[in-house]
C-alpha positions as CSV (number, residue, x, y, z in Angstrom):
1,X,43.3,69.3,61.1
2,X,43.7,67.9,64.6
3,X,47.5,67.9,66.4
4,X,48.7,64.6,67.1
5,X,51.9,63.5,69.6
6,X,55.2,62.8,67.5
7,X,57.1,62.3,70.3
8,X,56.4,61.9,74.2
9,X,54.8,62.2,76.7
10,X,58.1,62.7,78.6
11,X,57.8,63.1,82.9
12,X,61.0,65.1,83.2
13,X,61.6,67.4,86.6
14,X,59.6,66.4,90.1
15,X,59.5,68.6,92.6
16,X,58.0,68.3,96.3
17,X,54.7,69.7,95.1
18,X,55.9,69.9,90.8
19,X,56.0,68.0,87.9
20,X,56.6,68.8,84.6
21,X,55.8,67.2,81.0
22,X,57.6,67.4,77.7
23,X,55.8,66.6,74.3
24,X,56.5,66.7,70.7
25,X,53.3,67.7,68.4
26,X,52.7,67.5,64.5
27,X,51.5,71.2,64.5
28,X,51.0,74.0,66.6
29,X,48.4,73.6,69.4
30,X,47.4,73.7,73.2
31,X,48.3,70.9,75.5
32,X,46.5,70.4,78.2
33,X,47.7,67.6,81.0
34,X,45.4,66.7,83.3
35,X,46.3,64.6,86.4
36,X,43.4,62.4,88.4
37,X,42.5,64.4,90.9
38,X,41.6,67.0,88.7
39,X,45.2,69.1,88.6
40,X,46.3,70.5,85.1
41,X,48.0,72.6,83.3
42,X,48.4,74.0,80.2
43,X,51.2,75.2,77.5
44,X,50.9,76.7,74.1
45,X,53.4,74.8,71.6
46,X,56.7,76.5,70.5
47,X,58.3,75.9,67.2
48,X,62.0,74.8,66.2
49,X,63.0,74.5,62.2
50,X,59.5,73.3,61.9
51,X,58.9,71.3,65.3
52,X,56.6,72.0,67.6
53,X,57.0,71.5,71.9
54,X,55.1,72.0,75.0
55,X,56.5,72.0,78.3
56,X,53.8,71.8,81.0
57,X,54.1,72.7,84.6
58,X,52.2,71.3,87.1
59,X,51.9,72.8,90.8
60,X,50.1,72.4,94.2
61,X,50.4,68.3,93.8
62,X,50.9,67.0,97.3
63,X,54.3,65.2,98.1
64,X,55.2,61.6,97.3
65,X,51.7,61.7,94.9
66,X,51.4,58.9,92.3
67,X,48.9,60.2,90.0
68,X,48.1,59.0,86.4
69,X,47.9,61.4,83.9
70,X,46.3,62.0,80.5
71,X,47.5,64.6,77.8
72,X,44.7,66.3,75.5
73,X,46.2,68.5,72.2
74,X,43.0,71.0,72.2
75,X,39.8,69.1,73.6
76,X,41.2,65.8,72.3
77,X,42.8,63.2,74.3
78,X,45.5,61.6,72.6
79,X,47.4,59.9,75.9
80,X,47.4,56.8,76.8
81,X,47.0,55.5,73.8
82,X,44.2,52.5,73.9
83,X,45.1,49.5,75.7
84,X,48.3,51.4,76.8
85,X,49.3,51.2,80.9
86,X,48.9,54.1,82.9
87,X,51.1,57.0,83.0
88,X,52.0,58.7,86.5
89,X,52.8,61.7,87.4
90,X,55.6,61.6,90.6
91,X,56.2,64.4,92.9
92,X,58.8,63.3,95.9
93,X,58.6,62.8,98.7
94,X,61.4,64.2,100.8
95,X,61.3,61.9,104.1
96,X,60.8,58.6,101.5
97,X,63.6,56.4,100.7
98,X,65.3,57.2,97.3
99,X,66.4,55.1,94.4
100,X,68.3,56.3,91.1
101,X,68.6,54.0,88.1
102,X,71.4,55.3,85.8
103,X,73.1,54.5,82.3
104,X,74.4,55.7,79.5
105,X,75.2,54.7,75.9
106,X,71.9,53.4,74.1
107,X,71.8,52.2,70.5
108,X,67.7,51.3,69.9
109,X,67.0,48.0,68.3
110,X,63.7,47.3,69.5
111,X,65.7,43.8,70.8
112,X,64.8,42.2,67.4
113,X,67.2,39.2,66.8
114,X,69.7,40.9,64.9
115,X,69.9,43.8,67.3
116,X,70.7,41.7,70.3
117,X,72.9,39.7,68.5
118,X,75.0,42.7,67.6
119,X,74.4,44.7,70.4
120,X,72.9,42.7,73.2
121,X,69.3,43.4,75.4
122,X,68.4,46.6,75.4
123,X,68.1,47.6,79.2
124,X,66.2,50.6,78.6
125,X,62.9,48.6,77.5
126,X,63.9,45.1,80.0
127,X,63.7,48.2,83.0
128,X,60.1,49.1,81.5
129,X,59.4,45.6,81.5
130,X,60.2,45.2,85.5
131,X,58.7,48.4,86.4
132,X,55.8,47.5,84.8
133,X,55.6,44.7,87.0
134,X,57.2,45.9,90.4
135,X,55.9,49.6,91.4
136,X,58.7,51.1,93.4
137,X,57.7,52.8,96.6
138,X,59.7,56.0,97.4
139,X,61.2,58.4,95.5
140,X,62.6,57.1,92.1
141,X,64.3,58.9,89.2
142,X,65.9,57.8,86.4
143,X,69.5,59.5,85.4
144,X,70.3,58.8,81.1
145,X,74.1,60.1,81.5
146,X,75.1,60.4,78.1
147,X,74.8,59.1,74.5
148,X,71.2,58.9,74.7
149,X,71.5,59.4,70.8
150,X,74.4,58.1,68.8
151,X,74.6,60.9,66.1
152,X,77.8,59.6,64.7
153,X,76.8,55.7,64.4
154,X,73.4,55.8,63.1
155,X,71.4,52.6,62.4
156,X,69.2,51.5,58.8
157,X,66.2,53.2,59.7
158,X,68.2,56.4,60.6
159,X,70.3,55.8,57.5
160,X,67.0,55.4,54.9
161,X,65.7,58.7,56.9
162,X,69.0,60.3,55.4
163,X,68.8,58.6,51.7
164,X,65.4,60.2,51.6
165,X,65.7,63.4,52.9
166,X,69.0,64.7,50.9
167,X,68.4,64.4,47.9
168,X,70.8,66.9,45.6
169,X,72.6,68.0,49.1
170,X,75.7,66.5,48.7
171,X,79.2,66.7,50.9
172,X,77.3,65.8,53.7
173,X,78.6,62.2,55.5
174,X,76.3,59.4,54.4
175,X,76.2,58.3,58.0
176,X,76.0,61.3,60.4
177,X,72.9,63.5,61.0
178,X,73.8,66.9,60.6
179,X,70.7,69.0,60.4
180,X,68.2,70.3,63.6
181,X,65.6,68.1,61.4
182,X,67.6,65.0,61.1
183,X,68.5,65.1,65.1
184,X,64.8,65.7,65.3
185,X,64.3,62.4,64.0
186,X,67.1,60.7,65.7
187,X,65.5,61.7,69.0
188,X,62.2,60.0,67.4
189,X,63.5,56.5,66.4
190,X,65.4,56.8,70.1
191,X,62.4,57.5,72.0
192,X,59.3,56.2,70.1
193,X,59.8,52.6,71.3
194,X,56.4,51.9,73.1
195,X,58.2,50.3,76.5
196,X,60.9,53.0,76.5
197,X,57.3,55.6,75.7
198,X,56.3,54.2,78.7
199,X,58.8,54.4,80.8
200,X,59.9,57.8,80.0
201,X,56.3,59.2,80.5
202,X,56.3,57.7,84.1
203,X,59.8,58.2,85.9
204,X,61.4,61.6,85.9
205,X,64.0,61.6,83.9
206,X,67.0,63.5,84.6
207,X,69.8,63.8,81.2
208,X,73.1,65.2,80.3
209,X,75.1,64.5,77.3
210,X,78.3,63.1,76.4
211,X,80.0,62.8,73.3
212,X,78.1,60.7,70.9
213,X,74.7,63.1,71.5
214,X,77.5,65.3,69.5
215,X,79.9,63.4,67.7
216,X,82.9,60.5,68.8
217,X,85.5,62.1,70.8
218,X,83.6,65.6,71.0
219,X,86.3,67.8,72.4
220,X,88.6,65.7,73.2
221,X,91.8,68.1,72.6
222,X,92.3,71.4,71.0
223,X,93.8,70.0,67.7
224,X,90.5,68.0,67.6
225,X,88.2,70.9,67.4
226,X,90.8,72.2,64.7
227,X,90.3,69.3,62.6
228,X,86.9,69.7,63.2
229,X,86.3,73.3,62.4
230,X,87.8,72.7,59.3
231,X,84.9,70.5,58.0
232,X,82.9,72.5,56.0
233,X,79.2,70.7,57.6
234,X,80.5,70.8,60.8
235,X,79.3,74.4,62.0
236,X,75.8,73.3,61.2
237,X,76.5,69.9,62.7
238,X,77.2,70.8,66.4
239,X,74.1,73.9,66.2
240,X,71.9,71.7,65.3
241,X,73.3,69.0,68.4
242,X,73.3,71.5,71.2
243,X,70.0,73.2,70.1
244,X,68.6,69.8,69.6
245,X,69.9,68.9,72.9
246,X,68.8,72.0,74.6
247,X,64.8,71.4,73.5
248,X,64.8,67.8,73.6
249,X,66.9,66.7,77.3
250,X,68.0,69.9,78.6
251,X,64.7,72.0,79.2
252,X,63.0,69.6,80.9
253,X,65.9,69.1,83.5
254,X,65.0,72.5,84.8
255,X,62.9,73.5,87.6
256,X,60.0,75.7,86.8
257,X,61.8,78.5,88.7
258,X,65.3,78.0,87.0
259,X,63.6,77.3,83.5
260,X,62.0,80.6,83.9
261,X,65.2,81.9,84.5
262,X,66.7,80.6,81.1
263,X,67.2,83.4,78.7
264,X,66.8,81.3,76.1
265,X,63.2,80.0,77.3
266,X,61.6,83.4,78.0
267,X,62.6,83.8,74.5
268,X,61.6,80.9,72.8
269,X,57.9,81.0,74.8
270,X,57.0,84.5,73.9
271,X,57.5,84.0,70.1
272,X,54.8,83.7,67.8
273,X,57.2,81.9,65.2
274,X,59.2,79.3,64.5
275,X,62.4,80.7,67.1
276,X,64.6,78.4,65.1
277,X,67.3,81.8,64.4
278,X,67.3,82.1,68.5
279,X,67.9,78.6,69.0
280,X,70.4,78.2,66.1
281,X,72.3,81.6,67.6
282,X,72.5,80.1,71.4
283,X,73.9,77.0,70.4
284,X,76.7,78.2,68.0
285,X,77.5,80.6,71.1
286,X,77.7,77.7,73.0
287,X,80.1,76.0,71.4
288,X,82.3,79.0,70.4
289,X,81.9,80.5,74.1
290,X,81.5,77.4,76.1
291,X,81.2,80.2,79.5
292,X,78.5,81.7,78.5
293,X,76.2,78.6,79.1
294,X,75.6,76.2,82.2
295,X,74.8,72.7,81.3
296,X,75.4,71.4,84.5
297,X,72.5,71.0,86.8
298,X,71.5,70.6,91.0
299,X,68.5,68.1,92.1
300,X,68.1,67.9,95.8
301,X,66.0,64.6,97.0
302,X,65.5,64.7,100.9
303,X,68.7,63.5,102.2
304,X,70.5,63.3,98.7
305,X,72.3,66.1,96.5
306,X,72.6,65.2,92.9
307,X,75.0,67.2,90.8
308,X,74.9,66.4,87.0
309,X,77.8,67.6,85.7
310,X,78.7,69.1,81.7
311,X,82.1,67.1,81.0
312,X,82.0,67.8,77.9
313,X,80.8,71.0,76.0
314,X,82.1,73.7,78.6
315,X,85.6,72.2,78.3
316,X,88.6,74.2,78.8
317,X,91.3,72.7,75.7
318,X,94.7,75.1,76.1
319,X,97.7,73.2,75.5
320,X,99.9,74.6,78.4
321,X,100.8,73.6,81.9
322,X,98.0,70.8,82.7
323,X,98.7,71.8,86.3
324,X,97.9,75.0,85.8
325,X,94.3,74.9,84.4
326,X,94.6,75.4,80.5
327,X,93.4,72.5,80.1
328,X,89.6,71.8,82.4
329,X,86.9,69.0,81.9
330,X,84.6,71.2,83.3
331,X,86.0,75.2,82.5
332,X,86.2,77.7,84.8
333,X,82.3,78.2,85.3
334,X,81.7,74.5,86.0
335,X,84.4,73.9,88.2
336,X,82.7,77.6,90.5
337,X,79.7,75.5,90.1
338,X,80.7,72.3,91.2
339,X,82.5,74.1,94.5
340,X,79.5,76.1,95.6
341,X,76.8,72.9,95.3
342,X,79.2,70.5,96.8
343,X,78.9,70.9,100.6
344,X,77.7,68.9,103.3
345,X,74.4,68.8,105.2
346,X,73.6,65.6,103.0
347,X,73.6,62.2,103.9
348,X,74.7,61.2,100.4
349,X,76.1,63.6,97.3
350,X,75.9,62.2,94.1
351,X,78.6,63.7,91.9
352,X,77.3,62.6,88.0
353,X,79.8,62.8,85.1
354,X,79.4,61.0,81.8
355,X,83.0,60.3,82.2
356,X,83.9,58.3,84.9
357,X,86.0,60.6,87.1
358,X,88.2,57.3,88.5
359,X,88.7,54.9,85.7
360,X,90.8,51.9,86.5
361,X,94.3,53.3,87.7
362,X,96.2,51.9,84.7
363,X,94.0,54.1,82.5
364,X,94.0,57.0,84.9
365,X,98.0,57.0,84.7
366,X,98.2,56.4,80.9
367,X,96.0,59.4,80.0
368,X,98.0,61.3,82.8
369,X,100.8,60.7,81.1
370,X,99.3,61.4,77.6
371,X,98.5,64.6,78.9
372,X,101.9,65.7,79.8
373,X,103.5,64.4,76.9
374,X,100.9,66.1,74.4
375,X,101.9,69.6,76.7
376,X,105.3,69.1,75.8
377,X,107.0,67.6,78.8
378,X,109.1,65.8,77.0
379,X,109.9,68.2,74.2
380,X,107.9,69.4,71.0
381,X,108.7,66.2,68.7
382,X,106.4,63.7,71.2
383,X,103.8,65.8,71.1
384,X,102.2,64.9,67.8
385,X,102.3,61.3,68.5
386,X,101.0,62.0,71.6
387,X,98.1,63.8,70.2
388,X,97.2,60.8,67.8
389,X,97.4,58.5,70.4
390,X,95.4,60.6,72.4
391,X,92.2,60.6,69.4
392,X,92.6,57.5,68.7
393,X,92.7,55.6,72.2
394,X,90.3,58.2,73.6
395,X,92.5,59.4,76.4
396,X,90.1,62.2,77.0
397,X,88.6,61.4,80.7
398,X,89.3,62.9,84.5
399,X,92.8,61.1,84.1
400,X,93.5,63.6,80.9
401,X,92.9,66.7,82.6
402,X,95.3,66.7,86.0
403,X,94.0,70.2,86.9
404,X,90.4,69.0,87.0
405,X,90.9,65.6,88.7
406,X,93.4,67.4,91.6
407,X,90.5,70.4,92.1
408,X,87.4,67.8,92.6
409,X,89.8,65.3,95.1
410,X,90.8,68.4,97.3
411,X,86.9,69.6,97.0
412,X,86.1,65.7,98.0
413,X,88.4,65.7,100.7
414,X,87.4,68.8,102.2
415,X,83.6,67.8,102.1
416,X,84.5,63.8,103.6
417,X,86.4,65.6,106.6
418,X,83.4,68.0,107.3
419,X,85.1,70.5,106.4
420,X,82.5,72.2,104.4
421,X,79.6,71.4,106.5
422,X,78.9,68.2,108.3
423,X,80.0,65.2,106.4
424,X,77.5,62.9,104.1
425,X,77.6,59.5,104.7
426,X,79.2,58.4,100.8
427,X,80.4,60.5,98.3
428,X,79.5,58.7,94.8
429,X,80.6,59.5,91.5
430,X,77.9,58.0,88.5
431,X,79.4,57.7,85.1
432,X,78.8,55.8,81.9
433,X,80.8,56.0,78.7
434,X,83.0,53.4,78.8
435,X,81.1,50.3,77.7
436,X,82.0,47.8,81.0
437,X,80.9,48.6,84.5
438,X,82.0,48.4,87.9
439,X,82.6,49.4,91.3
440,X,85.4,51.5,92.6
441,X,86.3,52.1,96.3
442,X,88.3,54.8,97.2
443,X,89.7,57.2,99.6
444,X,91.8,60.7,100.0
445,X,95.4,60.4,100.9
446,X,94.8,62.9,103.5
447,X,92.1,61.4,105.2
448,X,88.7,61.9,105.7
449,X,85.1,59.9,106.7
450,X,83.0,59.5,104.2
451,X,82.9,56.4,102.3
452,X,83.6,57.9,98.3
453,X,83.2,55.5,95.5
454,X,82.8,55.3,91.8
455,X,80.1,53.9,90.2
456,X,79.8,53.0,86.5
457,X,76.7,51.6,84.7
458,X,77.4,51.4,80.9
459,X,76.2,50.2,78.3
460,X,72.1,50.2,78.1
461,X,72.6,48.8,74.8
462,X,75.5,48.6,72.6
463,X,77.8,46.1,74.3
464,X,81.4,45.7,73.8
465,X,83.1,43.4,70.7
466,X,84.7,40.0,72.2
467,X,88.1,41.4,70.7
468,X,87.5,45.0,72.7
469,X,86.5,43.2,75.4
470,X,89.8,41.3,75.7
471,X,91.5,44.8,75.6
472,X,89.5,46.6,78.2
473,X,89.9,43.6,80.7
474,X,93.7,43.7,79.8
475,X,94.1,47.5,80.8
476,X,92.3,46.5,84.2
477,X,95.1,44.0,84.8
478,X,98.1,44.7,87.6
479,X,100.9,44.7,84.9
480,X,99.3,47.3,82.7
481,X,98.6,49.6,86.0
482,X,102.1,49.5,87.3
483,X,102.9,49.6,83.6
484,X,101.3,53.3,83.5
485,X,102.3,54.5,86.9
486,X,105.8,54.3,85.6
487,X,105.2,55.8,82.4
488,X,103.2,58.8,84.6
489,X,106.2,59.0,86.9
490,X,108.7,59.6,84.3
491,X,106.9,62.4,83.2
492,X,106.6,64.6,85.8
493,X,102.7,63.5,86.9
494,X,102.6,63.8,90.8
495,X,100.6,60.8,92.6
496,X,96.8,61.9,92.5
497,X,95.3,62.6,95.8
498,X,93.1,59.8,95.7
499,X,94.1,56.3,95.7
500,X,91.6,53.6,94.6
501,X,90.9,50.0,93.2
502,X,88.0,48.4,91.3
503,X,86.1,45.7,93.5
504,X,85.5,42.4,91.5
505,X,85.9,42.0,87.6
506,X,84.5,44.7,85.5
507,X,81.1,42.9,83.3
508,X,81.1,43.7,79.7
509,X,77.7,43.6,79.2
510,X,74.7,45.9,78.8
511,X,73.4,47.3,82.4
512,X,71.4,49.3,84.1
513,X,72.7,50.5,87.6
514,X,70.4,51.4,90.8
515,X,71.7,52.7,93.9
516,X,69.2,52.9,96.8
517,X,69.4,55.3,99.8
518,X,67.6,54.9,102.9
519,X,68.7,57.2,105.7
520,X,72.8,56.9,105.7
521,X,73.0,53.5,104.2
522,X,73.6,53.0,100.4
523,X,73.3,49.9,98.1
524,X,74.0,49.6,94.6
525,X,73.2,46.8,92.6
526,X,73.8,46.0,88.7
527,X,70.9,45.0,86.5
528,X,71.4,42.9,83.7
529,X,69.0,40.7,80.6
530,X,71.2,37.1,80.6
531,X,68.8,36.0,78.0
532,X,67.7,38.5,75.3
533,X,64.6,39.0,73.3
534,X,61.4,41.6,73.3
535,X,60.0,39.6,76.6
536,X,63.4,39.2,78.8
537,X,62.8,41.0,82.3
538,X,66.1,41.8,83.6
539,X,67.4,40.5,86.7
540,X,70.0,41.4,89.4
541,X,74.1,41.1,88.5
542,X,76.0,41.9,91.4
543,X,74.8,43.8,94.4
544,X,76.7,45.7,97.1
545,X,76.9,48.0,100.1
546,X,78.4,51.5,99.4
């Protein structure tokens, strides 16, 4: 019986002279893909609980090459599909202008009218749309910064995948995935959308999680993961997430020299079956050891460092000091990380975390001051109120963990005053999570030259309620922030070395960001879908110099 693609082509990590391809297969085979000029490669299929992957690596392609591409399972060609576009294969091009689109936070709906009523265009297929119609020239790539599946909110078809698949397997909840299969299937339904196929085949793609890839609130706190460990699915539920999220988005963000560095990948290639005992035992390390694992990841584009940042699994939760480093968004190996790539010699560094690292100020200071308050600054009876305010207003961001927030301001500062290597030009921070975006300038209280601003693109496609949208405008308001400076003052949190305001009104809608680099200029602009439906092509919200 002849293999056939489940899932993919997906054009994940471009080199100067690389590229590499991601597929899904029915059953175990040979892909072949084979780019126009007659450069190919070839991979043998892996297999995880029953799924089989390929990852090809292609070399020797010149730089800035736009090459389409076909993919063969044995001697058959299975991509594109008939009457499908093109897919190309990018390498970059390092004295080429760059752009990065970024988002986070995708519920698929395939914009019927029920979807975009509840949650609005789906940006993700309106950006196919455009890019279907408007090649970019340069170096493009595509950053999906978290919740690229929603494992804890899933839709009908997701929910009659469950009903089908469980029967006599009770205690598990009704509207979770749990198992490596049912994330396997998730990750279909995301990704099988013919635009978004598209799209995905012919723009590398650069990923890193956030919490809903796991589950709502996904380390928030130490007393979370207690509750947590006490469910009796939820060992199974978070293997299954990071081993799903190691094969299906973290794989192909690696070069073919630090993929062949992965322990876990020499592993899983070698095997002649199904690895899923491997994969299941990495993950549950993972979690249980969060430093014994990097998820964080370094992309260099000419003149532009990108750093995507873990801010979530390799979480440091003690419930001491917060000054003193108990508590870390990014752990003790992250932070090391995040100090020894962020230098200068760039004309731009891109700092990516799912979390916004500057979040309007009156939210910065109310999860500062949630965070002492759960630590005990104002004695033990606060604490649990604290804590429950904490889950239940998702005070789990930069602001939350001071330690974390004060390191990456003095790093910022140091690398803005050339003070570890000649200054870039901007200093951005990406980030998505919060459902509204906007634009954040800011600066160090000691000084410095670069221009450093926050950037936030969220959602893709699962907009914001009228009634939270009331609320999330209200916490951007000037009462509310002098409200929460107050509250952080009075216990004990020190003014945070950087000070800085949001430009405009945040938009509640769904987006898609772009920033676009050419020599040491930056521009960012906002796209958006004012009219919904399978046809809309987005167009431009707000633009701006960085």
């Amino acid at each position: 019986m002849t293999a056939s693609l489940r899932l993919g082509p997906l054009l994940r990590h471009a080199g100067e002279t690389t590229a590499t391809v991601w597929v899904e297969t029915d059953s175990p085979c040979r892909v072949t893909v084979r780019a126009e000029d007659g450069t190919r490669a070839s991979a043998r299929t892996f297999t995880v609980h029953g799924h089989h992957y390929a990852v090809c690596e292609l070399s020797d392609l010149p730089p800035g090459a736009r090459l389409s591409y076909e993919v063969l399972l044995g001697d058959e060609q299975v991509w594109p599909e008939p009457g499908s576009p093109p897919s190309i294969l990018r390498t970059l091009d390092p004295q080429a202008p760059t752009q990065l689109l970024y988002g986070s936070c995708r519920t698929p709906t395939g914009d019927t009218p029920e979807g975009v009523v509840r949650h609005g265009p789906d940006l993700l297929r309106a950006t196919a749309r455009r890019l279907a119609r408007e090649p970019v020239d340069g170096n493009l790539l595509l950053l999906l910064i978290g919740d690229q599946v929603y494992a804890d909110e899933v839709q009908e078809p997701m929910r009659a995948f469950l009903r089908e698949t469980r029967e006599g397997s009770g205690g598990l909840p009704e509207d979770e995935v749990v198992t490596y299969g049912e994330y396997a299937e998730l990750y279909r339904q995301a990704w099988s959308d013919p635009q978004v196929r598209w799209l995905l085949s012919t723009v590398p793609t650069l990923m890193v999680f956030d919490d809903h890839d796991v589950r709502d609130d996904w380390n928030t706190s130490a007393a979370w993961r207690r509750d947590m460990d006490r469910l009796p699915w939820w060992q199974t539920r978070v293997t299954s997430a990071l081993g799903a999220y190691w094969v299906y988005q973290h794989l192909g963000n690696l070069s073919p020299g630090d993929r062949a560095q992965d322990p876990l990948w020499a592993r899983v290639r070698a095997a002649e079956a199904d690895t899923a005992q491997e994969v299941d035992a990495f993950a549950l390390r993972a979690h249980e050891e969060p430093e014994s694992y990097l998820w964080s990841h370094r992309h260099d584009v000419g003149g532009v460092r990108v750093l995507m940042t873990d801010s979530r699994c390799g979480r440091a939760l003690g419930e001491g000091d917060p000054s003193g480093g108990s508590r870390s968004i990014l752990g003790a190996a992250g932070h090391a990380w995040l100090d020894e790539n962020l230098t200068g010699g760039f004309e731009h560094v891109v700092v990516v975390s799912g979390v916004p690292v500057l979040l309007p100020p009156a939210v910065h200071h109310l999860e500062a001051w949630n965070e002492a308050v759960c630590a005990g600054v104002w004695g033990r009876w606060p604490r649990g109120p604290g804590e429950r305010l904490r889950q239940a207003l998702d005070l789990e961001h930069w602001g939350a963990f001071r330690h974390s927030f004060a390191r990456l301001s003095a790093a910022v500062g140091e690398l803005s005053r050339g003070e570890r290597g000649p200054a870039p030009a901007t200093v951005l921070f990406l980030g998505g999570d919060v459902h509204f975006s906007y634009l954040a300038r800011a600066r160090h209280r000691d000084g410095g030259g670069s221009r450093i601003t926050q950037l936030v693109s969220s959602p893709l496609c699962n907009q914001l309620s009228p009634g939270l949208r009331r609320i999330a405008a209200f916490s951007a308001s000037a009462p509310v922030r002098i409200t929460g400076r107050v509250m952080a003052f009075l216990a004990g949190v020190p003014r945070p070395p950087l000070r800085w305001r949001l430009e405009g009104r945040p938009h509640f809608g769904n987006t898609i960001g772009e920033v676009s680099f050419e020599g040491r200029r930056a521009r960012a602009r906002w796209y958006h879908a004012p009219v919904g439906g399978p046809d809309a092509l987005p167009g431009v919200l707000v633009e701006s110099p960085v």
